[in-house]
Each structure stands twice: as structure tokens, then as C-alpha cells.
PDB file of the backbone (N, CA, C, O) and the ligand in Angstrom, with CONECT records:
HET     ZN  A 101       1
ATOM      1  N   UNK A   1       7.161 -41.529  -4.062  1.00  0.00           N
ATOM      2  CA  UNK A   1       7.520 -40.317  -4.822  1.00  0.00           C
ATOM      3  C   UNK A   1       6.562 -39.181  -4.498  1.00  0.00           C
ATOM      4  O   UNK A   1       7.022 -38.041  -4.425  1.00  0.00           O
ATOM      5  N   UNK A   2       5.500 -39.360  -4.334  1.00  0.00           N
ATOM      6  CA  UNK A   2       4.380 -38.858  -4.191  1.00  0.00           C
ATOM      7  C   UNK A   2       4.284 -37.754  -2.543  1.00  0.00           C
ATOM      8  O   UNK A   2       3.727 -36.705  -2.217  1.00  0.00           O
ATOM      9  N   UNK A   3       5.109 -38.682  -1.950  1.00  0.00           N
ATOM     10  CA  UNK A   3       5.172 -38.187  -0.518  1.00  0.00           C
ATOM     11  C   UNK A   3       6.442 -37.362  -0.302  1.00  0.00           C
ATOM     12  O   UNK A   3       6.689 -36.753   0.739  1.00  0.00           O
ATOM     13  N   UNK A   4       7.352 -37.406  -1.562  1.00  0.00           N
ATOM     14  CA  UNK A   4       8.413 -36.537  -1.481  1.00  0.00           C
ATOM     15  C   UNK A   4       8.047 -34.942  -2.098  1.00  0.00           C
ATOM     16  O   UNK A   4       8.542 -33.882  -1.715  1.00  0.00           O
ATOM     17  N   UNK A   5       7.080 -35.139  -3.109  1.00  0.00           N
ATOM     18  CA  UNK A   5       6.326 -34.081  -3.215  1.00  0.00           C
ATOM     19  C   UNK A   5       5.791 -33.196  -2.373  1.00  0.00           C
ATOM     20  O   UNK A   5       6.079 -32.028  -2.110  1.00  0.00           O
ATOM     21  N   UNK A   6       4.668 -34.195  -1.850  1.00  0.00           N
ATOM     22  CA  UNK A   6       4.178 -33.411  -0.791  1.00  0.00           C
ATOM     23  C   UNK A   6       4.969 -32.493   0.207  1.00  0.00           C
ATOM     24  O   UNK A   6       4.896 -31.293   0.472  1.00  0.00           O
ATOM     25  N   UNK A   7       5.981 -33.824   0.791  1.00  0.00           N
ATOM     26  CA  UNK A   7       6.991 -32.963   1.914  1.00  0.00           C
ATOM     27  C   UNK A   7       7.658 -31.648   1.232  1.00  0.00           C
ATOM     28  O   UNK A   7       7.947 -30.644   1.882  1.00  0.00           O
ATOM     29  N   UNK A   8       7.908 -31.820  -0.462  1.00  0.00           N
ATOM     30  CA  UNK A   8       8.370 -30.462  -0.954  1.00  0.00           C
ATOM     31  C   UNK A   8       7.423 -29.172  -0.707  1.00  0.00           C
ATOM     32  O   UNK A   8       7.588 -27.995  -0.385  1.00  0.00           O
ATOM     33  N   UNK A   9       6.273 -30.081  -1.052  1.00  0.00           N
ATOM     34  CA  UNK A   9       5.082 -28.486  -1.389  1.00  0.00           C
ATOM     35  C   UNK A   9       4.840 -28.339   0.287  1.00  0.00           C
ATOM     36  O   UNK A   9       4.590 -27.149   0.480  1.00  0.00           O
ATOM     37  N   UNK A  10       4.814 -29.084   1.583  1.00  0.00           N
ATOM     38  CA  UNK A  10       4.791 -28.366   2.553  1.00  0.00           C
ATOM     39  C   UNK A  10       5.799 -27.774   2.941  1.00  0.00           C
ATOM     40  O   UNK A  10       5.636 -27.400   4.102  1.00  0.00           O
ATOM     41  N   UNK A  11       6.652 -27.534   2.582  1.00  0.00           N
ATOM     42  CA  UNK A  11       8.250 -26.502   3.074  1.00  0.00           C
ATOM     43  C   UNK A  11       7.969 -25.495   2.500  1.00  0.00           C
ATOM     44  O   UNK A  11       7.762 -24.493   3.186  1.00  0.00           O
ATOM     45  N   UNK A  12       7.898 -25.441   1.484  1.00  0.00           N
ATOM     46  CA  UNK A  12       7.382 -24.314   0.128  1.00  0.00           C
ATOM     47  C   UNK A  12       6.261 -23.913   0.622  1.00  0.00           C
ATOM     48  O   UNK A  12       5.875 -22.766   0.400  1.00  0.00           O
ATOM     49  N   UNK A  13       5.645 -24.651   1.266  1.00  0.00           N
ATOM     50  CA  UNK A  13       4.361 -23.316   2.052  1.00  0.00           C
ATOM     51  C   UNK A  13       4.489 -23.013   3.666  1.00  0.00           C
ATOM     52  O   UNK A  13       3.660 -22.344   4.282  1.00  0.00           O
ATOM     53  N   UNK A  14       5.457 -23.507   4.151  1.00  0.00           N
ATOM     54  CA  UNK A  14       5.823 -23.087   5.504  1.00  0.00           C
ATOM     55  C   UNK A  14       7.051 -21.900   4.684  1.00  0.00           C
ATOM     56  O   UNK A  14       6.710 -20.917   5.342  1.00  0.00           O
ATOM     57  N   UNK A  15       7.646 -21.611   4.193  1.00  0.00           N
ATOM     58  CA  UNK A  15       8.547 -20.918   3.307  1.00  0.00           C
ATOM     59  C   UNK A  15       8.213 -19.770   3.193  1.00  0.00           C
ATOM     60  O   UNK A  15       8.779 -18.801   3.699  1.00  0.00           O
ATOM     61  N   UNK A  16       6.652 -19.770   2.087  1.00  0.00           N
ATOM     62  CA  UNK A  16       6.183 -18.989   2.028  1.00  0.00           C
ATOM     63  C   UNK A  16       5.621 -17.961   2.767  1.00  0.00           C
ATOM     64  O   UNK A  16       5.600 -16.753   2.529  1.00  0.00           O
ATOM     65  N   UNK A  17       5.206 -18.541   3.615  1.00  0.00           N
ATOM     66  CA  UNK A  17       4.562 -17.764   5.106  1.00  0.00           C
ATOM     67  C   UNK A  17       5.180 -17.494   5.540  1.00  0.00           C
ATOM     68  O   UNK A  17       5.239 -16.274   5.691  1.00  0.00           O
ATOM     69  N   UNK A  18       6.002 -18.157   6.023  1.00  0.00           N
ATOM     70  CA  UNK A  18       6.922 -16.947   7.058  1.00  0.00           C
ATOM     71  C   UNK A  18       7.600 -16.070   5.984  1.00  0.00           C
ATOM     72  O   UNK A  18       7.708 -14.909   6.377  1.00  0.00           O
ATOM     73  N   UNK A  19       8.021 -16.252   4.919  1.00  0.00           N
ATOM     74  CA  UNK A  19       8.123 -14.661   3.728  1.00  0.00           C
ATOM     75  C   UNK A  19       7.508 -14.078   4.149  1.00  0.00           C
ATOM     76  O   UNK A  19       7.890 -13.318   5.039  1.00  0.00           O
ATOM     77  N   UNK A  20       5.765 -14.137   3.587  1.00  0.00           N
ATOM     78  CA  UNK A  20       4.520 -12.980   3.621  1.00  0.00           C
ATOM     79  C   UNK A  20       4.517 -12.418   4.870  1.00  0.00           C
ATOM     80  O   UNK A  20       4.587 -11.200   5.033  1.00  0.00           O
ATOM     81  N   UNK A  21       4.407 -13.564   6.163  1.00  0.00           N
ATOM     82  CA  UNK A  21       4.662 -12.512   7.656  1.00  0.00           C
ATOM     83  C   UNK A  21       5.672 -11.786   7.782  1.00  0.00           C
ATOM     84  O   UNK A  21       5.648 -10.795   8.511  1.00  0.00           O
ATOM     85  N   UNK A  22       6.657 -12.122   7.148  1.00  0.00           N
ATOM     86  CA  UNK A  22       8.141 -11.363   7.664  1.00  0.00           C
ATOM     87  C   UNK A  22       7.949  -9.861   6.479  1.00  0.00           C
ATOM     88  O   UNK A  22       8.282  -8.692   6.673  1.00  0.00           O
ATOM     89  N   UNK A  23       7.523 -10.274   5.696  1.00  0.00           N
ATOM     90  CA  UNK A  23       7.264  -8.685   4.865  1.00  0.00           C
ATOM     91  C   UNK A  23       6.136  -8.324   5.202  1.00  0.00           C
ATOM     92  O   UNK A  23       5.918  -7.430   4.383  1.00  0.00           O
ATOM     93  N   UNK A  24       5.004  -8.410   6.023  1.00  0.00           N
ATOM     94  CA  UNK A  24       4.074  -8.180   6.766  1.00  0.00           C
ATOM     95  C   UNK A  24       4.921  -6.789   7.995  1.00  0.00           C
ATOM     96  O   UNK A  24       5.077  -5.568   7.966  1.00  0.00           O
ATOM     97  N   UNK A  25       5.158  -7.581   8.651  1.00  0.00           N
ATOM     98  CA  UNK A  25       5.653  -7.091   9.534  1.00  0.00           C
ATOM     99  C   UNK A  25       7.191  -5.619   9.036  1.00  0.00           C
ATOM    100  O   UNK A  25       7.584  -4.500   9.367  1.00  0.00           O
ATOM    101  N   UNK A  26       7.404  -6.445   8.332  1.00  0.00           N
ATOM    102  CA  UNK A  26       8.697  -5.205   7.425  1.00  0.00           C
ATOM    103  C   UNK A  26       7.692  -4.161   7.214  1.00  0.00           C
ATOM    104  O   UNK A  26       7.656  -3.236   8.025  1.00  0.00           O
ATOM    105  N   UNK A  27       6.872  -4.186   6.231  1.00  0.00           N
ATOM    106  CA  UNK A  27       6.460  -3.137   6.442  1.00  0.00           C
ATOM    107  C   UNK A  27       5.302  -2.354   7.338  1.00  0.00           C
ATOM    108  O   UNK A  27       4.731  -1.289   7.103  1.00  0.00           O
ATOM    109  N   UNK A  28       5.181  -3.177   8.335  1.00  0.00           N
ATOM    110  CA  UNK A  28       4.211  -2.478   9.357  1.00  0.00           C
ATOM    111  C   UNK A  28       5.686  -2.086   9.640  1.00  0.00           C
ATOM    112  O   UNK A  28       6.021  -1.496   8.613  1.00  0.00           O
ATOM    113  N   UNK A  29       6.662  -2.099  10.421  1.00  0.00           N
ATOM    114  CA  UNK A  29       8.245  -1.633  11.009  1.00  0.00           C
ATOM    115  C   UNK A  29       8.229   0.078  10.478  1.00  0.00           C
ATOM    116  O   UNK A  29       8.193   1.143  11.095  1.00  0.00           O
ATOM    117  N   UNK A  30       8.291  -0.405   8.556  1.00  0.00           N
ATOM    118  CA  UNK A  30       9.087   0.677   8.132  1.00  0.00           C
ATOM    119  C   UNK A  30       7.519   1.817   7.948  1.00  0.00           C
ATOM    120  O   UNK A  30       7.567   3.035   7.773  1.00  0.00           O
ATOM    121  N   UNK A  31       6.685   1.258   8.018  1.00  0.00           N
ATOM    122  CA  UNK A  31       5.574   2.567   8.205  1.00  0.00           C
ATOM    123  C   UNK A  31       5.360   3.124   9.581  1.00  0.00           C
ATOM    124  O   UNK A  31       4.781   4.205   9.687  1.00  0.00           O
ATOM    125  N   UNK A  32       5.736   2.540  10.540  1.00  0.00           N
ATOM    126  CA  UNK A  32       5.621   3.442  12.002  1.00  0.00           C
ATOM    127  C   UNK A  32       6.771   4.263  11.915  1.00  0.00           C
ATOM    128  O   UNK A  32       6.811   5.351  12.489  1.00  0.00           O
ATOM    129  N   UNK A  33       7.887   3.740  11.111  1.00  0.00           N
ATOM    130  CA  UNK A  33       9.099   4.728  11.083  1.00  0.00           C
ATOM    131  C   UNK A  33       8.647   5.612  10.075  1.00  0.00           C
ATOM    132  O   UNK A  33       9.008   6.736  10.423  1.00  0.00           O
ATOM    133  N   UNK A  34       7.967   5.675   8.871  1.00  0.00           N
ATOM    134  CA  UNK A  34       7.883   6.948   8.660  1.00  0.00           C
ATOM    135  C   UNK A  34       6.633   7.620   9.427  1.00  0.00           C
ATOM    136  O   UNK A  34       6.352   8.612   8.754  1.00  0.00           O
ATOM    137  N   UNK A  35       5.943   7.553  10.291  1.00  0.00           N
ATOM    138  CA  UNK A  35       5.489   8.528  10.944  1.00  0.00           C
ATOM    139  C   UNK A  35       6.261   9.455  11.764  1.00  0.00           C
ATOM    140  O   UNK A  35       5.495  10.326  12.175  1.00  0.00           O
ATOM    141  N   UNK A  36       7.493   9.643  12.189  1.00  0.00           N
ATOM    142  CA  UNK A  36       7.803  10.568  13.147  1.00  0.00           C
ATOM    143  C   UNK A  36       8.403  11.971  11.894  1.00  0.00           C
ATOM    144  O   UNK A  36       8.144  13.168  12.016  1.00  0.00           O
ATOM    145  N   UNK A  37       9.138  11.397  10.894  1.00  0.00           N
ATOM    146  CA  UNK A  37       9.338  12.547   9.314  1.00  0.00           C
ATOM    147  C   UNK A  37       7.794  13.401   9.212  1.00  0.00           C
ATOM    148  O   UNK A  37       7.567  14.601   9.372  1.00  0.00           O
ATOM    149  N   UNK A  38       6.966  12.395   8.918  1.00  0.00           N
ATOM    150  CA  UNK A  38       5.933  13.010   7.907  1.00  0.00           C
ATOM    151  C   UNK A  38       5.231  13.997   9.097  1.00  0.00           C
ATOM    152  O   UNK A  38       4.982  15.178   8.854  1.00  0.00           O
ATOM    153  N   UNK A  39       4.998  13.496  10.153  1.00  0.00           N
ATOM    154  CA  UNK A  39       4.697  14.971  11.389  1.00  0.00           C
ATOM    155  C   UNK A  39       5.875  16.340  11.326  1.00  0.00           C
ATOM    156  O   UNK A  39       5.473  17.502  11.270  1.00  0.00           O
ATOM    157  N   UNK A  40       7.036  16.060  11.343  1.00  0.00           N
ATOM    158  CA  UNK A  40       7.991  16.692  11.444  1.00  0.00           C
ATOM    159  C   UNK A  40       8.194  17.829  10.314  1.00  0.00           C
ATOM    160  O   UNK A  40       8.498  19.020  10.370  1.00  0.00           O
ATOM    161  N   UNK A  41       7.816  16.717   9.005  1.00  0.00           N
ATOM    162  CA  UNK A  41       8.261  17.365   7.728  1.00  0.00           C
ATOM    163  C   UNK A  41       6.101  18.388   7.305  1.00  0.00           C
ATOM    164  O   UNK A  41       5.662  18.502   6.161  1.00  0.00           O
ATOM    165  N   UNK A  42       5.483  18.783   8.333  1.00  0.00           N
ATOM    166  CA  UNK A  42       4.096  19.037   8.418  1.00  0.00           C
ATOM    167  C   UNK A  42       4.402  20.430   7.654  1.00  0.00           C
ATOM    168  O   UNK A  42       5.438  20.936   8.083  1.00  0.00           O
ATOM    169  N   UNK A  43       3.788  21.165   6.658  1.00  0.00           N
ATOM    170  CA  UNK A  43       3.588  22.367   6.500  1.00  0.00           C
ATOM    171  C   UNK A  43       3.598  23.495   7.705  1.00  0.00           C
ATOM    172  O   UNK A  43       2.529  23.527   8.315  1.00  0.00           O
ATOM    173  N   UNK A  44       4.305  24.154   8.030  1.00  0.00           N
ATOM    174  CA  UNK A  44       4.209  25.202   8.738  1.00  0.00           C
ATOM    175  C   UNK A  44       4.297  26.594   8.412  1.00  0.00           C
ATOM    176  O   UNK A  44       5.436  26.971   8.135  1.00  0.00           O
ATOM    177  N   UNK A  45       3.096  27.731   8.362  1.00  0.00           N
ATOM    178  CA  UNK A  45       2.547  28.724   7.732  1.00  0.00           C
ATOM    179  C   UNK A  45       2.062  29.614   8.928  1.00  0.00           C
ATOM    180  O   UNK A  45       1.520  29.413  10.015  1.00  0.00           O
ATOM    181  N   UNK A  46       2.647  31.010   8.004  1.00  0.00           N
ATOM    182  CA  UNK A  46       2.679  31.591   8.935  1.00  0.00           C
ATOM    183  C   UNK A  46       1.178  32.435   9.338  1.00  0.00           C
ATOM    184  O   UNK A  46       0.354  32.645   8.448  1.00  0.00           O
ATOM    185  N   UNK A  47       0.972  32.813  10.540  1.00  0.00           N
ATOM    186  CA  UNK A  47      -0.434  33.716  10.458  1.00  0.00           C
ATOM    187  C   UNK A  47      -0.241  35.115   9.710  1.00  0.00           C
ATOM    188  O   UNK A  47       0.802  35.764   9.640  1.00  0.00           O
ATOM    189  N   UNK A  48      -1.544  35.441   9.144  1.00  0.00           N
ATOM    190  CA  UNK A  48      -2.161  36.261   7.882  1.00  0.00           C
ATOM    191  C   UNK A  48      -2.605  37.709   9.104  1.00  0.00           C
ATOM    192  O   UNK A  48      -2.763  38.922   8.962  1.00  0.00           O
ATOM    193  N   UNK A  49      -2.673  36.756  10.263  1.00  0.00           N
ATOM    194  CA  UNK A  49      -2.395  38.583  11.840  1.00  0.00           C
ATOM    195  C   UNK A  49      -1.589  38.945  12.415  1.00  0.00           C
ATOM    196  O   UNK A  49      -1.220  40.116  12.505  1.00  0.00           O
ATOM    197  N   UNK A  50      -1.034  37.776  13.057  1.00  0.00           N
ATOM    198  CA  UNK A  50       0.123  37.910  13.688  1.00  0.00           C
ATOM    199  C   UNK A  50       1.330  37.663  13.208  1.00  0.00           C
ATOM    200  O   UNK A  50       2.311  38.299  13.595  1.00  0.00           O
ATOM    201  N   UNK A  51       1.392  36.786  12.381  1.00  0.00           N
ATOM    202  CA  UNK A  51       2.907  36.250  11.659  1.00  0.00           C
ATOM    203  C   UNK A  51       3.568  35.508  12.043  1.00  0.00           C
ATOM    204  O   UNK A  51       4.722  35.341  11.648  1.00  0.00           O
ATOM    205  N   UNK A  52       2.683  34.497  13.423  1.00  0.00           N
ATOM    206  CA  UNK A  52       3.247  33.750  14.324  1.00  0.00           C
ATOM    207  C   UNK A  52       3.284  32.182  13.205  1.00  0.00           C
ATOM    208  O   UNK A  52       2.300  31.938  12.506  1.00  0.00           O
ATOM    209  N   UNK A  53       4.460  31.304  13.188  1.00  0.00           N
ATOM    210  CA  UNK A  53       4.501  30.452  12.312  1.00  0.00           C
ATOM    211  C   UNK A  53       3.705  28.896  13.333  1.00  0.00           C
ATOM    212  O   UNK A  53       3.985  28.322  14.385  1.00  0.00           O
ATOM    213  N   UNK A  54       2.522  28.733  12.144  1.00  0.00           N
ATOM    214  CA  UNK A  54       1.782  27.752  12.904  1.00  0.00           C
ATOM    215  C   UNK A  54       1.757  26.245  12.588  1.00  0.00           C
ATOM    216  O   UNK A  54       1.324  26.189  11.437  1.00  0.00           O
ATOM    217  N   UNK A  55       2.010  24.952  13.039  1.00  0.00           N
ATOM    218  CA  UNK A  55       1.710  23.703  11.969  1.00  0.00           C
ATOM    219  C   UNK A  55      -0.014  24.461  11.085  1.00  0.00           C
ATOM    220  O   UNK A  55      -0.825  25.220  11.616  1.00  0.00           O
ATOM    221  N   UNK A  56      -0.052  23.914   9.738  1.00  0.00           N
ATOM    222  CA  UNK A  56      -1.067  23.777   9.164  1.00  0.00           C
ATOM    223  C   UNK A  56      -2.782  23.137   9.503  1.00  0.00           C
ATOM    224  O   UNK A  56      -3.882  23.562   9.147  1.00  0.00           O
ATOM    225  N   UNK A  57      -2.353  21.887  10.384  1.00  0.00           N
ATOM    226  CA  UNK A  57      -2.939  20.760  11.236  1.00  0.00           C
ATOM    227  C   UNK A  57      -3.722  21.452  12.210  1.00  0.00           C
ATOM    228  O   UNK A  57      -4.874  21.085  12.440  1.00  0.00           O
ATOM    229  N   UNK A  58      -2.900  22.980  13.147  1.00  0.00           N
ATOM    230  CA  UNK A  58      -3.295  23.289  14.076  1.00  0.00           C
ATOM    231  C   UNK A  58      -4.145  25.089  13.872  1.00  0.00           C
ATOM    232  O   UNK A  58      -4.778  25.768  14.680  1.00  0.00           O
ATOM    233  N   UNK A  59      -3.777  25.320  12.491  1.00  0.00           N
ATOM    234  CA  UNK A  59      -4.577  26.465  12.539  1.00  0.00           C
ATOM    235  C   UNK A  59      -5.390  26.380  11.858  1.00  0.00           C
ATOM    236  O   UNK A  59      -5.630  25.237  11.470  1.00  0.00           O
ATOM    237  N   UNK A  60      -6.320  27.586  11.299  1.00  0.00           N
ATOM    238  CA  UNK A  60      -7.458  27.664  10.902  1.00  0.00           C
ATOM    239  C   UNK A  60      -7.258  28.173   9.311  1.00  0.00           C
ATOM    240  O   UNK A  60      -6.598  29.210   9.243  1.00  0.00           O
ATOM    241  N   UNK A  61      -7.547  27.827   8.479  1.00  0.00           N
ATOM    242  CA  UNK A  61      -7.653  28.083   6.926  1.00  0.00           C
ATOM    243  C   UNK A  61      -8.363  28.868   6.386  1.00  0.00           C
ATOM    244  O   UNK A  61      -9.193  28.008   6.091  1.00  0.00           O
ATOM    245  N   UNK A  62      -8.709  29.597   6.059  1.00  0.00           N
ATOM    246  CA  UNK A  62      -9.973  31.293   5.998  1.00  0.00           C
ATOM    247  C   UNK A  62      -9.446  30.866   3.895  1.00  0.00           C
ATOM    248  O   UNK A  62      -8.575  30.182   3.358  1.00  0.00           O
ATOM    249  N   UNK A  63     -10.622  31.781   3.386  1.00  0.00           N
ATOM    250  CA  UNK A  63     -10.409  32.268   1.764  1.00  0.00           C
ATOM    251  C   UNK A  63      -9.392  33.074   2.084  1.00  0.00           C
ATOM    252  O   UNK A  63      -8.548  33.032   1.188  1.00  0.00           O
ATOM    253  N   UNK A  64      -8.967  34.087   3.321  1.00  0.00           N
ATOM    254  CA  UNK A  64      -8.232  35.310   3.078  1.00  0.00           C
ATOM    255  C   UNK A  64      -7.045  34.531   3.410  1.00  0.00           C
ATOM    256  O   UNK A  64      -6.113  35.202   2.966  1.00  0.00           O
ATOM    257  N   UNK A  65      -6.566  33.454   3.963  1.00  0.00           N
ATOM    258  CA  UNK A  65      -5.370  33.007   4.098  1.00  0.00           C
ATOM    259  C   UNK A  65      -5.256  32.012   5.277  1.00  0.00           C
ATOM    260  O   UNK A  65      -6.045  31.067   5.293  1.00  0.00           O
ATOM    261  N   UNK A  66      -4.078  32.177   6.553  1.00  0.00           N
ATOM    262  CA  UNK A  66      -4.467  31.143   7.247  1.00  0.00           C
ATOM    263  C   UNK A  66      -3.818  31.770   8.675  1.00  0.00           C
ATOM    264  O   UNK A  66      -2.718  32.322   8.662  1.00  0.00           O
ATOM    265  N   UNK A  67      -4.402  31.663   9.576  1.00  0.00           N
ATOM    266  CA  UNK A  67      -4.515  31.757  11.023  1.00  0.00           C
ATOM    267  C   UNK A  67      -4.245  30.889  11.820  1.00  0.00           C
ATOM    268  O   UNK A  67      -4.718  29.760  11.693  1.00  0.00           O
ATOM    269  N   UNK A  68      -3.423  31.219  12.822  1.00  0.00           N
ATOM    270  CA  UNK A  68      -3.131  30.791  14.209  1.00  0.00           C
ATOM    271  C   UNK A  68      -4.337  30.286  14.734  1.00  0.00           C
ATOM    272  O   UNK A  68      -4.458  29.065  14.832  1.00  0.00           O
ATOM    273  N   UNK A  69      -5.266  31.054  15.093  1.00  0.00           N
ATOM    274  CA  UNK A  69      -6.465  30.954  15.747  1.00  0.00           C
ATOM    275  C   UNK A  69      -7.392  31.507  15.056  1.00  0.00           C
ATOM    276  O   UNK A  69      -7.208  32.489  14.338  1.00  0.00           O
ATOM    277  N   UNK A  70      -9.052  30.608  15.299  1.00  0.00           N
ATOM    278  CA  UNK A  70      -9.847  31.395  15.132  1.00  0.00           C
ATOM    279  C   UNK A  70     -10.085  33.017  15.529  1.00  0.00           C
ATOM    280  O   UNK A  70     -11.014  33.733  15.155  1.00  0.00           O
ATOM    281  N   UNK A  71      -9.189  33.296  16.222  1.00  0.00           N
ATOM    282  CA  UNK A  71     -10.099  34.537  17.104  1.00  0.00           C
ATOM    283  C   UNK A  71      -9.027  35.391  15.753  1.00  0.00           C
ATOM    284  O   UNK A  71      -9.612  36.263  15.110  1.00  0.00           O
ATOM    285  N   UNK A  72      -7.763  35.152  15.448  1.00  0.00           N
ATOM    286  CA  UNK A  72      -7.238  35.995  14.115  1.00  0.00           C
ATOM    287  C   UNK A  72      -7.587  35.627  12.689  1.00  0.00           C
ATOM    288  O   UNK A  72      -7.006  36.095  11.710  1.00  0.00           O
ATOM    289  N   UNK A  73      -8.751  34.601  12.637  1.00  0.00           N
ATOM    290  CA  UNK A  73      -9.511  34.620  11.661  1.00  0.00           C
ATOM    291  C   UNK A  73     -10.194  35.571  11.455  1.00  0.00           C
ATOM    292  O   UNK A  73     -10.572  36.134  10.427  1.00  0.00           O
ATOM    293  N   UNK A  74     -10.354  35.747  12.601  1.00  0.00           N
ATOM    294  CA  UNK A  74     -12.530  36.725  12.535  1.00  0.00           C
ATOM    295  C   UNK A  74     -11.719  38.152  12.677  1.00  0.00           C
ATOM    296  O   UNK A  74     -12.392  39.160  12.458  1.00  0.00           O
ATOM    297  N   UNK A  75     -10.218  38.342  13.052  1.00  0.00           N
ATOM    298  CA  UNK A  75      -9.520  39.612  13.208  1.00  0.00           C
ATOM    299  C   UNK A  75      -9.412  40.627  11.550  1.00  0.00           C
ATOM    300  O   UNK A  75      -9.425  41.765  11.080  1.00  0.00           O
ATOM    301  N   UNK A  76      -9.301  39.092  11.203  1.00  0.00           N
ATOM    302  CA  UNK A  76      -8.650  38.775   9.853  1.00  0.00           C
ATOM    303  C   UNK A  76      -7.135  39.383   9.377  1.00  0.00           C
ATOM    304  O   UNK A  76      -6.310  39.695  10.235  1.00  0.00           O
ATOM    305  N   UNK A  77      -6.892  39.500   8.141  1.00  0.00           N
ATOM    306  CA  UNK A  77      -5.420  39.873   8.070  1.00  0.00           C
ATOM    307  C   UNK A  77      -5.030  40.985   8.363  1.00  0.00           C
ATOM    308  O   UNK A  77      -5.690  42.024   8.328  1.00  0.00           O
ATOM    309  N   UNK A  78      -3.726  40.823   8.730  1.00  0.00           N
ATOM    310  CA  UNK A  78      -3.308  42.559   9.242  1.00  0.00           C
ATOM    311  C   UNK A  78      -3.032  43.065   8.689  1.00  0.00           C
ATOM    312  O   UNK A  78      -2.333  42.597   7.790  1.00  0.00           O
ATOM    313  N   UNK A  79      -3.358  44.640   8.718  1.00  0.00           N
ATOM    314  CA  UNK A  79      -3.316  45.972   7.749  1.00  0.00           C
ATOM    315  C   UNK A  79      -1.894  46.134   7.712  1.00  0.00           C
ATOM    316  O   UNK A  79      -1.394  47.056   7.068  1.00  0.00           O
TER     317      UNK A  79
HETATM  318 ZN    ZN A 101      -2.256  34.839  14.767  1.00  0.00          ZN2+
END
């Protein structure tokens, strides 16, 4: 009886594991898929000199607002 147990509780833990890997892996899957949205869906703002629309990621952030480039940081905003 004892050994019918056992053989239960080892299925039930070969069972288990491959669950935990298989939702392991589910969600490593569904998190590389949301990386291509969350780049896509990135804030894009426009420059405070030029008005050129920049990702957030790639320009520069000033108190007076936010820039394309440093060099229309130091321009600063346009009159
Ligand atoms: Zn600019």
C-alpha cells in the first residue's frame, strides 16, 4: 500500500514540475511579448526649441521642459 503511495506522490511531483516549468516559461514567452508594445507605446514629447517630436528615452529633460538635444537645452525654449 505504501508503495502505491509513493508511486502516487512521485507523479504528483513529476506533475507538478513540469506545471511550475511550463508556467515558468509561459511567462518568460508572454513577457518578451510585451516588450515590443511597451517600446512602441514610449512617451513621445515634443521639443520646448524646435518642436521636433522626440521618444522621452532619447531626449534631454531640463526644469524648463524637454529637448531633442542637449545643444536645444542650453538653446533653451523658443521665443
Ligand atoms: Zn530640438
Amino acid at each position: 500500500m505504501s508503495k502505491v503511495l509513493l508511486f502516487i506522490a512521485v507523479l504528483l511531483g513529476i506533475w507538478w514540475m513540469r506545471r511550475v516549468m511550463s508556467d515558468h516559461g509561459g511567462a518568460a514567452r508572454s513577457h518578451e511579448a510585451e516588450q515590443p508594445p511597451k517600446a512602441l507605446g514610449e512617451t513621445v514629447r515634443p521639443c520646448a526649441h524646435c518642436g521636433v517630436h522626440v521618444p522621452e528615452s532619447e531626449g534631454v529633460i531640463d526644469a524648463g521642459g524637454f529637448y531633442c538635444s542637449d545643444a536645444h537645452r542650453r538653446l533653451g525654449p523658443r521665443a
